[in-house]
C-alpha positions as CSV (number, residue, x, y, z in Angstrom):
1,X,19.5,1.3,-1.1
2,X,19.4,2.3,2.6
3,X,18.6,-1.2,4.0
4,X,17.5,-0.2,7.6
5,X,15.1,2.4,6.4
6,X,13.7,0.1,3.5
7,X,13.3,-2.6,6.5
8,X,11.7,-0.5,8.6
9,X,9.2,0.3,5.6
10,X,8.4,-3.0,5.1
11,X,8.1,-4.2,8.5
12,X,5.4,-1.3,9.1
13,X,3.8,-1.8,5.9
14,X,2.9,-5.3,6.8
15,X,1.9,-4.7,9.8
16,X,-0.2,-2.8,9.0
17,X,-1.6,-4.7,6.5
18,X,-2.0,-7.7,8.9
19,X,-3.7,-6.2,11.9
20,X,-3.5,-1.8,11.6
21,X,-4.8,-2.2,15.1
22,X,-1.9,-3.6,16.2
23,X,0.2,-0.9,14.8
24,X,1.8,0.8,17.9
25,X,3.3,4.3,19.5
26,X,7.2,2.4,19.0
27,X,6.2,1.4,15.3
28,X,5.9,4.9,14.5
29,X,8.6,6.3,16.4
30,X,10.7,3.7,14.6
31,X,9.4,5.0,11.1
32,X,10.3,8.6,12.2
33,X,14.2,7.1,13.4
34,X,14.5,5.8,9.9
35,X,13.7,9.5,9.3
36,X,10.2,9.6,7.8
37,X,8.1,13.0,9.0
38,X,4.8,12.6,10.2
39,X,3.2,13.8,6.8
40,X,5.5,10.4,5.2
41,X,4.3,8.1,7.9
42,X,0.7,9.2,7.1
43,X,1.1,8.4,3.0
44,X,2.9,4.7,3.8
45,X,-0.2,4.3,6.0
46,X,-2.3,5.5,3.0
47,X,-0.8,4.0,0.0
48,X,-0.9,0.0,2.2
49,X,-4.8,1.1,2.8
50,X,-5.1,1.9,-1.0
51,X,-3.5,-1.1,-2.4
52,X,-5.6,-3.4,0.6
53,X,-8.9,-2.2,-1.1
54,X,-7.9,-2.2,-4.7
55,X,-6.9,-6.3,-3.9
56,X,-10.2,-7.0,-2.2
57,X,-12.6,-5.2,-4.9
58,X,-10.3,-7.5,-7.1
59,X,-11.0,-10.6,-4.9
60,X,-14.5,-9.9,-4.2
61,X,-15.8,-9.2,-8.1
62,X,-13.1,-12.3,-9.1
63,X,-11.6,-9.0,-11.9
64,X,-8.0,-8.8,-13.5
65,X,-5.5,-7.5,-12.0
66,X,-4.1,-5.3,-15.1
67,X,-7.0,-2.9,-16.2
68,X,-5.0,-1.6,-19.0
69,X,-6.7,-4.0,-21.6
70,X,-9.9,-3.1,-20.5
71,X,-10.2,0.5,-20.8
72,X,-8.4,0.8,-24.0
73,X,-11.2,-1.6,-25.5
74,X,-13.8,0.9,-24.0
75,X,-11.6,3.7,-25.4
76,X,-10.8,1.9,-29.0
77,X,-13.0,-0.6,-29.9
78,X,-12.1,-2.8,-32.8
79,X,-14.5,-2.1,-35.9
């Protein structure tokens, strides 16, 4: 595991989880250091906005976590 680049992942990530508009010029220079290209820094940014949403629409309609149970009732409901 490359332990500076996974840090500097993680350190962004929660960042920007915590307050995106805090998210700075440095922060993303310090993505593309740990050698991340523009088109990398922009999925990071999307996949910690993805997973934000999919744990509010969880916290807001009180749902599980796991769908998996659900749709394969919908798909093969017990006779």
């Amino acid at each position: 595991m490359d332990e500076p680049r996974t840090k500097a992942l993680l350190e962004y990530a929660l960042k920007v989880n915590a307050d995106a508009k805090s998210v700075s010029d440095a922060d993303v220079q310090g993505l593309r250091d740990a050698g991340l290209t523009d088109l990398g820094i922009v999925q990071i940014t999307h996949i910690v906005s993805d997973f934000a949403s999919y744990n509010r629409l969880n916290l807001a309609l009180d749902t599980d976590y796991d769908y998996r149970s659900f749709w394969q009732q919908l798909a093969f409901p017990k006779a």
